[in-house]
LUMKE-678758 format. One line per 8 residues: for each residue z, y, x of C-alpha. Coordinates in Angstrom, 3 decimals, decimal comma. Example, Ala and Ser with C-alpha at 12.3 -4.5 7.8 and 13.67 -1.06 7.14 Angstrom:
// residues 2
7,800 -4,500 12,300  7,140 -1,060 13,670 .
//
This chain:
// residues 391
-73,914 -18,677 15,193  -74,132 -15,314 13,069  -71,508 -13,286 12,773  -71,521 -13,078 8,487  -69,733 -10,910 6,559  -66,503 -12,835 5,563  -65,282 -12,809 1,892  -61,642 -11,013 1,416 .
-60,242 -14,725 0,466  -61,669 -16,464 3,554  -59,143 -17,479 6,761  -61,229 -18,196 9,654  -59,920 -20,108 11,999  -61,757 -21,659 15,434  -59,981 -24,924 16,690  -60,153 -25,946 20,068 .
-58,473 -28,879 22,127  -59,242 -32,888 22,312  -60,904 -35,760 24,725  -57,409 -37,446 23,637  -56,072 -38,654 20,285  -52,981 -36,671 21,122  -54,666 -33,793 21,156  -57,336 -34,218 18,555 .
-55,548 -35,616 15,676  -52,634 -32,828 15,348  -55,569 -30,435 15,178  -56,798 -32,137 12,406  -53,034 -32,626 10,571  -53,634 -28,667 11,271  -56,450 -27,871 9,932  -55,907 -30,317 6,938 .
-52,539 -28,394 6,201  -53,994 -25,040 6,196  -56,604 -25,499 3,700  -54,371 -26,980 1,886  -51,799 -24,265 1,739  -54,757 -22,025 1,191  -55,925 -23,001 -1,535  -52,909 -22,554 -3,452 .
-53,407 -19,340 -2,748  -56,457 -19,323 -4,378  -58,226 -19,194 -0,438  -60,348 -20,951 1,510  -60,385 -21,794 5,004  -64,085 -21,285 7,228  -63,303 -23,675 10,585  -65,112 -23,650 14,378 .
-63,835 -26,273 16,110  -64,805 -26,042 19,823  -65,151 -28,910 22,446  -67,285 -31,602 23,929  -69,702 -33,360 22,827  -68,077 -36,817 24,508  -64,685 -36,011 23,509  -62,910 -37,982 20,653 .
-62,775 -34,327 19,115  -66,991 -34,417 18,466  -66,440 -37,719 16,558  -63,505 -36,394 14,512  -65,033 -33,340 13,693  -68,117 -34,803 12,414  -66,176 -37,785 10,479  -64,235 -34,767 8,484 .
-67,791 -32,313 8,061  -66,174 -29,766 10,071  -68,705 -27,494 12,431  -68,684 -27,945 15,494  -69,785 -26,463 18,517  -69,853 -27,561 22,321  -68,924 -25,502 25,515  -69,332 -26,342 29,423 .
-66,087 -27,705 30,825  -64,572 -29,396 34,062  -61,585 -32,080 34,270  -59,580 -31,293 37,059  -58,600 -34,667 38,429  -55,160 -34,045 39,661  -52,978 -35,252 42,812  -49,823 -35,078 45,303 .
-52,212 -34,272 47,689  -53,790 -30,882 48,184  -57,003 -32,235 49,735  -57,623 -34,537 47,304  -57,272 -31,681 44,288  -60,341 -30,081 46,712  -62,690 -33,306 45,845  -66,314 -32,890 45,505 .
-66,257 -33,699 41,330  -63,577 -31,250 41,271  -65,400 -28,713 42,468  -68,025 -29,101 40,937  -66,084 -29,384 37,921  -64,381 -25,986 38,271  -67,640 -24,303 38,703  -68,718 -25,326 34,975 .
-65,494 -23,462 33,839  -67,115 -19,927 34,288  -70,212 -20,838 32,493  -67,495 -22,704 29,171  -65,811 -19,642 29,319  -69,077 -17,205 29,005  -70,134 -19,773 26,121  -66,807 -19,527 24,627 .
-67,123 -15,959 24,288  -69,858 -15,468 22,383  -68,713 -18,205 20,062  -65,533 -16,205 19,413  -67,340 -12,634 18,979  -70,066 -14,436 16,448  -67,728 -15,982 14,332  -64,407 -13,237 14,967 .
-61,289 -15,922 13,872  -58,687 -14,706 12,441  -56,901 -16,648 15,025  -57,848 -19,467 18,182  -55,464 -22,535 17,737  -55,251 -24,319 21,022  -53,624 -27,807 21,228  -54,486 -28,746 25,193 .
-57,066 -30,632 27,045  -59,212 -29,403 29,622  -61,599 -28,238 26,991  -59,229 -25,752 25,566  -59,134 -23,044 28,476  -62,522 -21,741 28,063  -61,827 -20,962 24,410  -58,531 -19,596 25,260 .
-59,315 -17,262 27,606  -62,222 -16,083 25,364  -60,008 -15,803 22,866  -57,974 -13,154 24,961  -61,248 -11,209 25,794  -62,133 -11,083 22,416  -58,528 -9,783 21,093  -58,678 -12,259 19,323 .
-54,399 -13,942 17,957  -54,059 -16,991 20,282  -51,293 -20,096 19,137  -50,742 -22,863 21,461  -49,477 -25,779 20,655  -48,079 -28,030 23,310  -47,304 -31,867 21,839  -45,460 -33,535 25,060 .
-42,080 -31,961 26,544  -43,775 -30,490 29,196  -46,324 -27,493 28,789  -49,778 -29,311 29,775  -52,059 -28,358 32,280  -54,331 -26,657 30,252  -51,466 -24,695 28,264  -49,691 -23,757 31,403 .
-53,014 -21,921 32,432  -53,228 -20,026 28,826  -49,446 -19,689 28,354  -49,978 -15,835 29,489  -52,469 -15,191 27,083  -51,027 -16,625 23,777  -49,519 -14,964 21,399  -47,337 -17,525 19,995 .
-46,522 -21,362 22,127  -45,865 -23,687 19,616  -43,538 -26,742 21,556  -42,647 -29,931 19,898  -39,179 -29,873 21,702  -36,112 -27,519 22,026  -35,863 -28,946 25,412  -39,450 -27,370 26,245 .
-38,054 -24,082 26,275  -35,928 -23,899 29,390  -38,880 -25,368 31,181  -41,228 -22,473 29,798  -42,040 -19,779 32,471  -39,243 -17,063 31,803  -42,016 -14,568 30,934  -43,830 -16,371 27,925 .
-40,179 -18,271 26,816  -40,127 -14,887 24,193  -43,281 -16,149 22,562  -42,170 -19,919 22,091  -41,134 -21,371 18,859  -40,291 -24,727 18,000  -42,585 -26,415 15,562  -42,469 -29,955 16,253 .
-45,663 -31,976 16,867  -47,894 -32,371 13,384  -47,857 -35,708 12,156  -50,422 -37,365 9,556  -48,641 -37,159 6,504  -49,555 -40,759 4,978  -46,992 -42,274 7,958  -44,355 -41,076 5,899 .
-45,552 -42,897 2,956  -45,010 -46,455 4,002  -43,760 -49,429 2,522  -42,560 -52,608 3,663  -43,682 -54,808 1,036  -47,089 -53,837 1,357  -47,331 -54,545 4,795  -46,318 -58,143 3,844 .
-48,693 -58,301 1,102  -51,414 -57,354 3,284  -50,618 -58,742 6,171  -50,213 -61,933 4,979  -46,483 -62,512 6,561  -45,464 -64,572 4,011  -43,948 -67,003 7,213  -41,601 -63,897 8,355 .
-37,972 -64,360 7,759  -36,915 -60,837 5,916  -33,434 -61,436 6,946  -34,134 -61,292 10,650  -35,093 -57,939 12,384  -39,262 -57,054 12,394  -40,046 -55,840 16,224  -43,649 -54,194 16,008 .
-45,552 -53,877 19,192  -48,437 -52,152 19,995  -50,451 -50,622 23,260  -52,556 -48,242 20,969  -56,096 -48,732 19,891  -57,036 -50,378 23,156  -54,103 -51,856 23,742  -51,937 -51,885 27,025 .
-52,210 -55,020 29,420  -48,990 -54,616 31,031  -47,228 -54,603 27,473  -49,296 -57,579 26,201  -47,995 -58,946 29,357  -44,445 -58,764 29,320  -44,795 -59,564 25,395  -45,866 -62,656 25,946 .
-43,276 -63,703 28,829  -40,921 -63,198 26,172  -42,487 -64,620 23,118  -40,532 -67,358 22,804  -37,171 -65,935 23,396  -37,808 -63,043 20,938  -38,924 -64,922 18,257  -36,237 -66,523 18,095 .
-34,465 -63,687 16,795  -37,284 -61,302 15,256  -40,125 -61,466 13,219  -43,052 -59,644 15,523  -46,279 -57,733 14,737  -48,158 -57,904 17,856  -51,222 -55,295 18,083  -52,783 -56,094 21,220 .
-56,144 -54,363 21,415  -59,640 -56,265 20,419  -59,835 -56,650 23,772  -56,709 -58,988 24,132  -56,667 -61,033 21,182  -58,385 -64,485 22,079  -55,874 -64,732 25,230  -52,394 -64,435 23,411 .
-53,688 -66,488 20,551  -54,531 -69,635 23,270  -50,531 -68,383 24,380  -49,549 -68,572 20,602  -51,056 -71,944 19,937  -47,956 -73,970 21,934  -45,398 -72,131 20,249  -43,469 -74,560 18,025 .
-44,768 -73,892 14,294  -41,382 -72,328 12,872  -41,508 -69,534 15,657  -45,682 -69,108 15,397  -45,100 -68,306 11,425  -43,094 -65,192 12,380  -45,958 -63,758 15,136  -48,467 -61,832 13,584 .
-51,450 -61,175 16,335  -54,032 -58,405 15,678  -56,459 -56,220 17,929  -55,647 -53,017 15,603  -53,685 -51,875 12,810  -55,445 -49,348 10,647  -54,769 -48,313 7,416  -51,834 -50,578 7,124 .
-49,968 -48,523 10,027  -47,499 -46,832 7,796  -47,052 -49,939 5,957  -46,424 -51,727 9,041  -44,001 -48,984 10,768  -41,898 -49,019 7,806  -41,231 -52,886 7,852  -40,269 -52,419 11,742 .
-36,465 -52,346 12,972  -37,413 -51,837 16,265  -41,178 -50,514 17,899  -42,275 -51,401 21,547  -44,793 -49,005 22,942  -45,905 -46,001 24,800  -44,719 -43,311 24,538  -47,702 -40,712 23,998 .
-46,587 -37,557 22,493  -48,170 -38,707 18,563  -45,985 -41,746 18,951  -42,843 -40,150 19,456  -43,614 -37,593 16,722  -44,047 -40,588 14,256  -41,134 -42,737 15,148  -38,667 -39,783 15,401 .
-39,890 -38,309 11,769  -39,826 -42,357 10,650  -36,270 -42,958 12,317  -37,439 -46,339 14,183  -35,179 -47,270 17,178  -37,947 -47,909 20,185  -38,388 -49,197 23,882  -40,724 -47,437 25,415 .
-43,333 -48,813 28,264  -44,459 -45,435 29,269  -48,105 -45,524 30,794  -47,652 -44,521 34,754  -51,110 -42,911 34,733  -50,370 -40,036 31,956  -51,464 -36,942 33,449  -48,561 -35,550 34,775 .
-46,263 -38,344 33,945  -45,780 -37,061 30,556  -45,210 -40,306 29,223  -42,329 -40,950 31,390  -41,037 -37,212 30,639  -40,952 -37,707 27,119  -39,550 -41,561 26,975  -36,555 -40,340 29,764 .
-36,214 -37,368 26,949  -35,552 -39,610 23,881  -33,272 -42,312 25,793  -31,516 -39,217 26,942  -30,924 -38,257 23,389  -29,682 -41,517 22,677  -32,749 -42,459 20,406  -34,871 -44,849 22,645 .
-34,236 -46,866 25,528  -37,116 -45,791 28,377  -37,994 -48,425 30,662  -39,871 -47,202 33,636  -41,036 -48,443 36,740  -41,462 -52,152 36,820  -41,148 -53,823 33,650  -40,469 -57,295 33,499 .
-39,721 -59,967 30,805  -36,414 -59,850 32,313  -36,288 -56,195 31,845  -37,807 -56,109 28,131  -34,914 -59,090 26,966  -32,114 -56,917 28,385  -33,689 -53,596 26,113  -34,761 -55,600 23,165 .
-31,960 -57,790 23,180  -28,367 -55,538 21,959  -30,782 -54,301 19,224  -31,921 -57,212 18,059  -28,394 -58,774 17,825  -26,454 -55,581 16,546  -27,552 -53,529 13,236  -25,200 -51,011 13,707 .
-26,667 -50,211 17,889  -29,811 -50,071 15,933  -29,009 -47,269 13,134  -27,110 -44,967 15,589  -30,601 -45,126 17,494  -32,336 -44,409 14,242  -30,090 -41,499 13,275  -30,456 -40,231 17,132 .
-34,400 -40,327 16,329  -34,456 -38,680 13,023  -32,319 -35,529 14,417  -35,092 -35,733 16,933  -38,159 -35,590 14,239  -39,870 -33,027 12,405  -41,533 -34,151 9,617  -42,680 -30,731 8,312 .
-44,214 -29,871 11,847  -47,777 -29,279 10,522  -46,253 -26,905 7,921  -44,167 -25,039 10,485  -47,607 -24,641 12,570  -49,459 -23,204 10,056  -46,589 -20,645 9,414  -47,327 -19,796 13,439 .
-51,200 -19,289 12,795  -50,288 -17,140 9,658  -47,778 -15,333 11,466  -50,148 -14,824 14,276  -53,279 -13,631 12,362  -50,860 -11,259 10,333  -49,668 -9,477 13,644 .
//
């Protein structure tokens, strides 16, 4: 890449973080925001986004026409036990991370950011660290409660960490806690622009009963077996009170709908089975009372901006048991209810249940969760870059 002359009106910016949605898409919500508030100023924005070419970061990049460029990289697989953190795909991980970081470099001297915008993943420490050879403005921006592996290891070099959570800050290294700032976790802006209606319109849900409570649950893309699971152990029981939107991952579908088939035809009219909600998602989240999920950092960011009341199924295997972190975090604040270890039917009834039954338990949860959100997160990020590029 050549290192052009850049025009006076020009913010250039190199993006770096992915191989997960949570890390990809508030990069995007980023980068999205910035132009925008750019070109108001009569600017425009000149983007590097850096990463791997298997990551979910390539594919975004390309969807949006956004360069992008690839560096060596290793995963560190992590463990409890020290000799298994010494594997052999470890280490022979770690020893791609000098040759990222010498890439890295000489992407950040060609095309001289005005700042590097970090937002975690193992792909984001090469670029980081070039970034601080380079003296080049560093922002992190951590989206779970606890600083990431990857952000722990830059947290020294950044010149602004930008943390979803006023609870992140007591756990921030007492050295780097001066250069933290509270920004909230960037959220795509059409999730705020749901309605209801729609969702019935194009949904077809013409067999829910709108006076009853709408439970929406969903796994993610893929779906989560162990939610799908104790979803359908309770089918019956909570259809009987709710209306439920059921996204269960492709994967998943012909199963429950064999499940679905014996339930009696006044409780089947108020289950509505799909493999994946797309554009209808804000539609959908607005017509929920209640959400059952995991609790990934973009999910909490959503339902605490949205206000939705939520039982969260954290996934065990999160790397460092984020998931749990942040679900314990909400029901702490009173705006979730966190069920963790085993979950059973029995378990998911005794959650679900006091909601379902009591509107009022319900909108104290949903006024817990909007203290919580941050709605204007993306904006507050971009005033960190700004702020960072302007010294």
């Amino acid at each position: 890449m050549r290192n052009e002359p850049r025009h006076p009106g020009t913010f250039r910016l190199i993006v770096t973080g992915g191989g997960t949605g949570g890390h990809t898409y508030p990069a995007l919500t980023a980068i999205r925001t910035l132009q925008n508030r750019l070109a108001v100023e009569g600017r425009s924005l000149d983007v590097l986004w850096i990463g791997t070419a298997e990551g979910l970061e390539a594919r975004v990049a390309r969807a949006e026409g956004i360069p992008f460029a690839t560096v060596a990289t290793g995963k560190i697989r992590r463990s409890s036990n020290p000799l298994k953190m010494m594997s052999a795909a470890n280490m022979r991980d770690m020893a791609r991370v000098p040759l990222g970081v010498a890439q890295a470099r000489k992407l950040v001297a060609d095309f001289l950011p005005d700042v590097v915008l970090a937002t975690g993943g193992y792909v984001a420490v090469p670029a980081g660290l070039a970034a601080r050879m380079c003296r080049r403005p560093l922002v992190l921006h951590e989206q779970t409660v606890r600083l990431g592996l990857a952000n722990r290891k830059l947290a020294g070099s950044a010149t602004r960490i930008a943390v979803s959570s006023e609870s992140t800050l007591p756990l921030l290294p007492a050295e780097v806690r001066g250069a933290a700032v509270v920004t909230g976790n960037p959220i795509r802006p059409e999730v705020l622009t749901g309605h209801a209606d729609k969702a019935v319109q194009s949904l077809g849900l013409h067999g829910f009963d709108r006076r009853l409570p709408t439970v929406y649950v969903t796994g993610g893309a893929q779906g989560a077996q162990q939610i799908n699971g104790v979803v359908r152990d309770s089918l019956s029981w909570l259809l009987e009170g709710a209306n439920v939107i059921h996204q269960c991952g492709p994967d998943h579908v012909e199963e429950l709908r064999r499940y679905a088939t014996a339930l009696p035809a006044g409780l089947a009219a108020r289950y509505y089975l799909t493999g994946f909600v797309g554009p209808e998602l804000p539609d959908v989240l607005a017509l929920a009372d209640i959400v059952v999920s995991r609790s990934g950092a973009g999910t909490l960011a959503e339902l605490t901006a949205l206000g939705k009341p939520a039982v969260f199924i954290p996934l065990a295997t999160s790397a460092g048991n984020e998931q749990a972190h942040n679900a314990s975090h909400l029901e702490e604040s009173g705006a979730a209810v966190a069920l963790l270890g085993d979950v059973t039917a029995d378990r998911l009834r005794a959650a679900v249940g006091p909601l379902l039954a009591d509107p009022a338990r319900r909108e104290a949860m949903a006024r817990s969760a909007r203290a919580l959100g941050r709605p204007d997160a993306a904006d507050r990020l971009v005033d960190v870059v700004l702020a960072a590029a302007a010294g």
